[in-house]
Phi, psi and omega in degrees: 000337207264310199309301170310322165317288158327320173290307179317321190287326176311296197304331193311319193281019189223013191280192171266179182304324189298328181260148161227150169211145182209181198283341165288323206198156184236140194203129181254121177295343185282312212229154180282340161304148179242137141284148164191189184241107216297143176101293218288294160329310161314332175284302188249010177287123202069004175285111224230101187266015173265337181271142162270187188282166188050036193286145201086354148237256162306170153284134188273159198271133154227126171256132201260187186184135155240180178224131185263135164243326155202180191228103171275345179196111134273120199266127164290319166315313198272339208041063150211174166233165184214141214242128189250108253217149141229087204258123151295118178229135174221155197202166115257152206232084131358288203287020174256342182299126184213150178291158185110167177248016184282185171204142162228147144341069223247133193307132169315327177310327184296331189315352201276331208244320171293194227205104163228139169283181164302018224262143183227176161238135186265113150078019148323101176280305188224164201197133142226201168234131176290120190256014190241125342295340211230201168255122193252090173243166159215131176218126179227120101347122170237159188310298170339331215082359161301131163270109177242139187242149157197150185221190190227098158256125166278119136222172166266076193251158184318129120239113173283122191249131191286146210231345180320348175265291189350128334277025172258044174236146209251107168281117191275126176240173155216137175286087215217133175243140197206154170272154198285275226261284179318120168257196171274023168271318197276303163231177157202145183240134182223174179282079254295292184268356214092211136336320173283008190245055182202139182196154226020031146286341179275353177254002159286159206225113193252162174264327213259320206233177195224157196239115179282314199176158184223172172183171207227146111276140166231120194258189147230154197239090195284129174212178172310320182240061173131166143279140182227160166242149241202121185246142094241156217237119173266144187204155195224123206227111173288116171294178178255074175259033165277336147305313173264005157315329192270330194276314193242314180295307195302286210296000185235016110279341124352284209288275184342281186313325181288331180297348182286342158315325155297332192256046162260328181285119214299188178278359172270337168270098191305290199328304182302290172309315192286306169333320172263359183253301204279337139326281202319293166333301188293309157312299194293359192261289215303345183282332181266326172297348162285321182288354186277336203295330182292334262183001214259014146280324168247054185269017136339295207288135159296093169271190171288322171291312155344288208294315189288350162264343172269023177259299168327288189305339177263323179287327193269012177271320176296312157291331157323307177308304169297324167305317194291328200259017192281293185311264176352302181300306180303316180307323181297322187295340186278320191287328183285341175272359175280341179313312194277018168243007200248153163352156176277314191296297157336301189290325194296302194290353177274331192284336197290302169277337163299298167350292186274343164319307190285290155344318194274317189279312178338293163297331190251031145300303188302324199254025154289290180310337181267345199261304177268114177272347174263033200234113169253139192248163209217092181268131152009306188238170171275139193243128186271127185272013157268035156310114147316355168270349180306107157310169189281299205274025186260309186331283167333315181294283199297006172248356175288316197328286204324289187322303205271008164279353168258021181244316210280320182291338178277027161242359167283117172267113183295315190239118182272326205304328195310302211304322160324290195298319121010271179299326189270017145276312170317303197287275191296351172256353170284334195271292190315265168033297218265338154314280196313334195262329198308278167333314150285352157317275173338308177276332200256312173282000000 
């Protein structure tokens, strides 16, 4: 009975100018006759779609459902993702109501002449409704007067994501739906199933991320000219770090271990030790400027990664470093044995000049001391301060002397060959250490 109805109201929109027809009432302006369908008028008489259902009283139940259909890109640079939606809406409409137990199917166009709510998306930069071939609507009717509406929507929303992790962090988003217009005196919006009223997130295949788990809430949203009421659907998104183990960890770890090469190599092959330290350095700079690159809106944030490539870049700056001051130490120790190989008449006139050399600093030490009281010299040997002839701030001098001429010697390399030997212990259990805290910060904290 209602299809006829429905058919009828169709022929309506094709009558000539002289009829009018609209969802309240069918009316001829020339003549006082009416045709109608026995019935029809009960269905649409009075029917007003700027008013809701109960207006001025209850509040309407509207109940939601989504169907996720995909997630296609999530940016991190931008902080959102966008997202292709099939959002479910059921209501009831009383003044909708007709006998019998069918439900129909109604041309989408018609949507125009009902009572729809007002439902937005919370924190949406761009949304549209797909529209090929037709505007991708569903309007189903039941006897009851239940209304089911559903559209297909792309958008895009805001989610902010903490990067402090990056790439081992778990993002939280939300999907949050809200009334526009309508407060919670008007509508209230609930979830159809709960939980069960969210369906394909556990079957998206994501590129970056894995969808750990979701749940659904129901809120309200406090403003100014009202409480409104607000569904959200929270879902938490795992990275995926097995790319970039391959892409950024395995190879800036390499590079650490190739800078450990240098030290098999002795201290006389300049080329060779330098050659290999400033690659490494030079890699290792260009490996970070590529994982930053990917990125390059929030390089604000200190990420996990960052931090495990500037720990790489300082142990392979740190054997550059250790080769210079290795090389360095030898070279003083090869200038200090040379003296005891040169001539004897060579050794007399140098021995000559230290002589006056000492004479000349001797005086003028003393006479430092008499001018300055902050000026402290740093001697060769430790000097005994428990002399009784001493002044106090002499006293004082010579025990600042003594310390840091022992703070220096425990910094004096006696033997430069050890220091190679050393580092190639040092060097691969300082690194390992700091990998077990790195990794369990991360994975665990």
């Amino acid at each position: 009975m209602f299809c006829r109805y429905f058919c009828f109201f169709s022929l309506c929109l094709f009558l000539p100018i002289q009829r009018r027809c609209s969802l309240g009432h069918v009316s001829n302006l020339q003549s006082s006759d009416t045709t109608s369908l026995p019935g029809f008028e009960n269905l649409t008489m009075g029917y007003n779609k700027y008013l809701r259902p109960y207006f001025g009283g209850q509040p309407v139940q509207i109940a939601m459902s989504l169907d996720i259909a995909s997630i296609s890109s999530i940016s991190e640079s931008d902080m959102d993702y966008t997202a292709t939606i099939y959002l479910q809406q059921r209501w009831t409409d009383p003044r909708l109501v007709f006998h019998g137990n069918k439900s129909f199917s109604l041309d989408a166009r018609l949507v125009e002449l009902l009572w729809v709510p007002d439902t937005y998306i919370v924190e949406s930069k761009r949304s549209f409704l797909h529209d090929v071939t037709v505007g991708n609507r569903l309007i189903r009717l039941f006897s009851n007067g239940t209304i089911l509406y559903a559209l297909r929507i792309t958008t895009t929303v805001a989610c902010n994501m903490d990067l402090s992790k990056y790439p081992m962090d778990t993002q939280t988003c939300r999907l949050q739906l809200e009334s526009w217009g309508y407060d919670e005196n008007d509508v209230v919006f609930t979830w159809l199933k709960g939980n069960d009223s969210v369906h394909g997130l556990e079957k998206l295949q994501l590129s970056q991320y894995t969808v750990e788990r979701y749940y659904t809430l129901v809120s309200k949203s406090q403003q100014e000219t009202g409480s409104y009421p607000r569904l959200i659907l929270q879902f938490e998104l795992r990275r995926n770090v097995l790319y970039f183990i391959l892409e950024t960890y395995v190879p800036s770890t390499l590079l650490v271990m190739l800078s450990w090469v240098s030290f098999w190599i002795t201290l006389d092959s300049v080329p060779a030790r330098t050659c290999i330290g400033v690659t490494t350095v030079l890699s290792m700079t260009t490996l970070m400027i590529g994982s930053r690159s990917s990125l390059s809106k929030t390089n604000c944030f200190i990420k996990a990664i960052d931090v495990y490539l500037g720990i790489c870049f300082s142990f392979i700056f740190g054997a550059l470093v250790e080769y210079a001051m290795a090389h360095y130490s030898s070279s003083q120790k090869c200038a200090a044995k040379a003296p005891q190989e040169q001539p004897a008449n060579e050794l007399t006139k140098e021995m000559e000049e230290v002589n006056i050399s000492n004479i000349l600093n001797s005086s003028i030490t003393s006479y430092k001391q008499k001018i300055s009281f902050t000026s402290i010299e740093i001697s060769s040997d430790n000097v005994n301060c428990s002399d009784l002839t001493m002044k106090t701030h002499e006293k004082i001098k010579c025990v600042l002397r003594n310390k840091m001429h022992r703070i220096i010697g425990y910094f004096t390399i006696q033997n430069p060959s050890n220091v190679d030997h050393y580092s190639k212990l040092l060097f691969p259990l300082f690194f390992m250490l700091v990998n077990v805290f790195y990794w369990a910060y991360y994975l665990y904290f």
